[in-house]
N, C-alpha and C positions, 0 to 999 in steps of 0.2 A: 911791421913798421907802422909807425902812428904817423899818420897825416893830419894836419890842421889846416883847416881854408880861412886864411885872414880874410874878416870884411870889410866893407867898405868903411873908414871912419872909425876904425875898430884900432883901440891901442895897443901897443905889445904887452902890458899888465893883463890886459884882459884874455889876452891870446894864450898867451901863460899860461894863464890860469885855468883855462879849456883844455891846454896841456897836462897839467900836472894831474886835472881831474879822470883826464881820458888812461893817464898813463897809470894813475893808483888803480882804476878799476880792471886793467888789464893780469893786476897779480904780480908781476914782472917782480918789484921788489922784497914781496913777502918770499915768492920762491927763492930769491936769492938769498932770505937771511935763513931759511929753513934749510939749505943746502950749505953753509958755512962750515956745519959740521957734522958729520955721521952719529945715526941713533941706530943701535940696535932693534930690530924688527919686533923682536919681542920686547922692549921697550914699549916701541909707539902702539902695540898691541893694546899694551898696559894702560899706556894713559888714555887712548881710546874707550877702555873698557871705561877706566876709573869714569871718563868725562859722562859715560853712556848713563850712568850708574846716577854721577851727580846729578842731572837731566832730568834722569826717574824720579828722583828723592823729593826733584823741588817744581816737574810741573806736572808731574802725575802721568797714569798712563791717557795715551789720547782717545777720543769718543770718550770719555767716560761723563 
């Protein structure tokens, strides 16, 4: 549960906004659109790999 401590002198826009901030970096909605619908395992295998690959291609291996 997300709590916000309104301050003194502090408006509800601004309170908001500590909200929506506190609430994006929690994850809550990307999990939910990631869970909308089923990927086969070997799928997300795949695009894991693919992305690992892209990664490699474009920032090279690390220490080097």
């Amino acid at each position: 549960m997300i709590i916000i401590q309104i301050k003194d002198n502090e408006s509800v826009d601004r309170a908001l906004k500590r909200f929506k901030k506190k609430f994006e970096r929690t994850g809550v909605l990307k999990e939910l659109r990631r869970r909308t619908f089923f990927q086969k395992p070997s799928i997300t295998q795949r695009k894991m790999k693919q992305k690992a690959v892209y990664k490699l291609a474009t920032y090279g291996q690390p220490g080097e």
